[in-house]
C-alpha positions in Angstrom: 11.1 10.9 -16.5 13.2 7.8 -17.9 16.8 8.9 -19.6 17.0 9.1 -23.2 17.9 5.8 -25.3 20.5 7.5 -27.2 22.4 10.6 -26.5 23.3 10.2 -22.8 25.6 12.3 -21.0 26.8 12.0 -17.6 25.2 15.0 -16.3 21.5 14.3 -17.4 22.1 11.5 -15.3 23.2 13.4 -12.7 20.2 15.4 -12.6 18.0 12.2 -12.9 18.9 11.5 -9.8 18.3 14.7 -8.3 21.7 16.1 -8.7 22.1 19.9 -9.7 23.1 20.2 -12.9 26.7 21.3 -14.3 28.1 20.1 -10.6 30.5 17.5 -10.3 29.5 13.6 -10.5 31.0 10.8 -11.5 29.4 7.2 -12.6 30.8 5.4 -9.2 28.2 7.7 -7.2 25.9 5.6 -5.3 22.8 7.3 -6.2 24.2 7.4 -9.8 25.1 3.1 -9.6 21.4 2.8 -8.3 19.2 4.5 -10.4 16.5 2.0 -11.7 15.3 0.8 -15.3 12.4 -1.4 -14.4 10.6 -1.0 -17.9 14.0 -0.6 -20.0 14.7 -3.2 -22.9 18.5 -2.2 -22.2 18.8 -3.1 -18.0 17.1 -6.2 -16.5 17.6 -4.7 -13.1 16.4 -2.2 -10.9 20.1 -0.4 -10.1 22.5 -0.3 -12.8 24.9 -1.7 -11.1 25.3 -1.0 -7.2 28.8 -2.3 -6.3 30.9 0.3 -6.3 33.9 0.3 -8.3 32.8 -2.6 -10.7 32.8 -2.2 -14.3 30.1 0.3 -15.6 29.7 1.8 -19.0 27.4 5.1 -19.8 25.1 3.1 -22.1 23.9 1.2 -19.4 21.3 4.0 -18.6 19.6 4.1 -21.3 16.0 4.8 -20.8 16.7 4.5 -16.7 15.2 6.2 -14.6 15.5 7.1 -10.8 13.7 5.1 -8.5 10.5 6.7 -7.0 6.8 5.8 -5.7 3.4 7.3 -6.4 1.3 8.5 -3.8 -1.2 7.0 -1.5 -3.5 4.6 -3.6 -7.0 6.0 -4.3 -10.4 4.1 -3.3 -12.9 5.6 -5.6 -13.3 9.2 -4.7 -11.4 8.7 -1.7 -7.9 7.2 -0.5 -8.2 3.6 0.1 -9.5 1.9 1.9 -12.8 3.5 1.2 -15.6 2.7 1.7 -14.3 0.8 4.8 -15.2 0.1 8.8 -18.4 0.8 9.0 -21.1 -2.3 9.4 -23.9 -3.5 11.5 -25.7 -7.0 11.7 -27.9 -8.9 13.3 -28.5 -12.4 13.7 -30.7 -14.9 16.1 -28.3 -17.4 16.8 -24.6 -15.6 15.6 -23.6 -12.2 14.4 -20.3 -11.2 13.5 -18.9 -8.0 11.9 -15.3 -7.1 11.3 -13.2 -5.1 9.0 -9.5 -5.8 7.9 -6.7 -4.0 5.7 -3.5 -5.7 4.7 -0.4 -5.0 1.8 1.5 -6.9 -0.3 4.1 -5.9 -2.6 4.1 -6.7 -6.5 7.3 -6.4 -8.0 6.1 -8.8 -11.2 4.0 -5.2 -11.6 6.1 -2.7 -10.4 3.1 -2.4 -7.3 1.8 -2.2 -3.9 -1.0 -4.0 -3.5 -3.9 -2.3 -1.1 -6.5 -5.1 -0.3 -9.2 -4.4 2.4 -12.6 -5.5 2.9 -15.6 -4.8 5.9 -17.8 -8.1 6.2 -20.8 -9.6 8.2 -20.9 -13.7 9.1 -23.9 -13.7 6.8 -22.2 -13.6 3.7 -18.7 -14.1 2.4 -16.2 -11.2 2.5 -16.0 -9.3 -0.7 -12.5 -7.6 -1.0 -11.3 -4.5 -2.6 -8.2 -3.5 -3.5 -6.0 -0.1 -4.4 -2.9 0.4 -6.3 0.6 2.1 -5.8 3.0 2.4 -8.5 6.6 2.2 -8.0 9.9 2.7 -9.9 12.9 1.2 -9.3 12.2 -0.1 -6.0 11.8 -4.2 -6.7 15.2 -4.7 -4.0 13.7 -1.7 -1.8 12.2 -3.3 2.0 8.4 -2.1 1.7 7.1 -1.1 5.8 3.8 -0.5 6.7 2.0 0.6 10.0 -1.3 1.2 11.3 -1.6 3.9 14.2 -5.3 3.0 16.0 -7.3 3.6 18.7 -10.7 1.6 19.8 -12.9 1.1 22.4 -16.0 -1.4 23.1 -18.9 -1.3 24.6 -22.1 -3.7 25.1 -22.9 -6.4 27.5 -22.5 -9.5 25.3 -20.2 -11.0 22.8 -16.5 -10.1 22.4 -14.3 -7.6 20.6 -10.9 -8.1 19.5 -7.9 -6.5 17.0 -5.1 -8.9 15.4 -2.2 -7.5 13.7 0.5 -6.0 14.8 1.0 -3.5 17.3 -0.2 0.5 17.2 2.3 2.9 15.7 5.1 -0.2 14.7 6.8 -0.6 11.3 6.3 -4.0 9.9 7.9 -5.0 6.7 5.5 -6.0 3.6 5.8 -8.9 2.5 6.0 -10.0 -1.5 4.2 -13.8 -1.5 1.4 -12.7 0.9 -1.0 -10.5 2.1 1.0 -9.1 5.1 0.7 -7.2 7.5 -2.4 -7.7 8.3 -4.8 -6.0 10.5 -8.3 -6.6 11.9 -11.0 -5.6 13.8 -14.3 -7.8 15.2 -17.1 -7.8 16.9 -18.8 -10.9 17.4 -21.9 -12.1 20.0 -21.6 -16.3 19.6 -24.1 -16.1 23.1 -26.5 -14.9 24.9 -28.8 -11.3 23.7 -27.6 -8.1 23.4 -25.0 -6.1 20.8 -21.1 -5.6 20.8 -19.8 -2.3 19.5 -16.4 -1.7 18.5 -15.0 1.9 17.6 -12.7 3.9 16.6 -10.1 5.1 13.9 -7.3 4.0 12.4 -4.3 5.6 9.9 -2.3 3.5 7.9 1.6 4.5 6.6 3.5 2.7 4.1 7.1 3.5 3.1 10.0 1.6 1.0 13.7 1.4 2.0 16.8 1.0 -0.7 20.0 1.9 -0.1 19.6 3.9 3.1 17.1 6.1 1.2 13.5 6.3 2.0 10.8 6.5 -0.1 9.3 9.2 -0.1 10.5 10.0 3.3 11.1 8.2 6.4 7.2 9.3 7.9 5.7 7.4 4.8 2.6 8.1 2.8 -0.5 7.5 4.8 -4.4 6.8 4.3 -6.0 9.5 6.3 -7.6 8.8 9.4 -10.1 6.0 9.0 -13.3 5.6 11.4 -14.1 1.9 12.6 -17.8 1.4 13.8 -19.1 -1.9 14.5 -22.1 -3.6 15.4 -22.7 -7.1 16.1 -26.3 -8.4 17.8 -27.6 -11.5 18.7 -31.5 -12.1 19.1 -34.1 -10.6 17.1 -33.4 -6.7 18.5 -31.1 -4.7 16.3 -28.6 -2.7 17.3 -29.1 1.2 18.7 -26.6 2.6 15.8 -23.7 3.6 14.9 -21.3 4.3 17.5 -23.4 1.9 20.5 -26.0 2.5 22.4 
């Protein structure tokens, strides 16, 4: 919980930051300098002040408070993204299903930004999208990684996955939604269905300071099942899973 705005003494600080308390500390401590005050009137920044031996005054932590992040984002009932990866469609002439799930990080909001969304080609995609609190982590790299496995079946169309690679750390970006990943089935030609499937976990983690948040594994989504069906001509599809 945020420091007090008056009243502050060096070893509530000290246990702020996850120090024990009555042990020794001083305010050049790294973890001390960069203890974050995103929502303080008193700091603009997210450390106090992180170069070490610089000026620093004890009233500079009013109302901080230590950096941290909230857990995986919820999607309804569920952790996002939910509802997710599951579609079928059919289509004379062109059928196309997909799914996709990409970050972006928020730091006008103190955020990560969960947007995903499962489509057809006969309507627009409709996206959703999940929140994760942070504090004190606006300077803090934000990784994310997807670890998935699919397989496809059918004797038309095409299947394909864009993003970056299976069990890889790829940093967030804070302008875009990226990474990025995605998953399609899609019959352009011909008569018959393509079925993609599989599952899919996604991890996110921040980095400041040599610290990760919370831990270098990262939070993760929960294994995720991707089932896709994409026919063209006027037969549908056998179900979930293919044929």
């Amino acid at each position: 919980m945020p420091l007090p705005t008056t009243n502050i003494s060096l070893n509530a600080i000290h246990v702020e930051v996850g120090g024990t308390s009555g042990t020794t500390v001083s305010l050049n401590d790294a973890d001390v300098r960069g203890i974050g005050a995103p929502d303080s009137t008193y700091d603009g920044g997210d450390g106090i002040n992180t170069t070490s031996g610089t000026t620093i005054s004890i009233g500079e932590f009013r109302n901080a408070q230590d950096a941290s992040l909230n857990t995986w984002a919820l999607s309804g009932i569920s952790t996002a993204p939910d509802p997710w990866g599951s579609q079928s469609y059919t289509n004379a002439t062109y059928a196309q299903v997909g799914c996709n799930y990409a970050q972006k990080v928020d730091t006008a909001n103190d955020r990560l930004e969960h947007r995903f969304t499962t489509f057809n080609s006969g309507a627009a995609a409709v996206y959703s999208y999940a929140y994760q609190g942070y504090v004190g982590l606006d300077s803090a790299t934000f990784e994310a990684k997807a670890v998935y496995s699919t397989t496809t079946t059918g004797l038309a169309g095409s299947a394909t996955t864009t993003g970056p690679t299976s069990n890889t750390w790829t940093t967030v970006s804070t302008s875009t939604y990226s990474p990025l990943w995605q998953w399609l089935a899609t019959v352009s030609s011909g008569s018959g269905t393509r079925y993609l499937d599989g599952s899919v976990t996604f991890y996110m983690r921040a980095s400041l300071g040599g610290t990760y948040y919370p831990n270098s594994t990262g939070y993760n989504s929960g294994s995720k099942t991707i089932d896709l069906a994409a026919t063209r001509g006027t037969a549908g599809p056998a179900g979930p899973g293919g044929p």
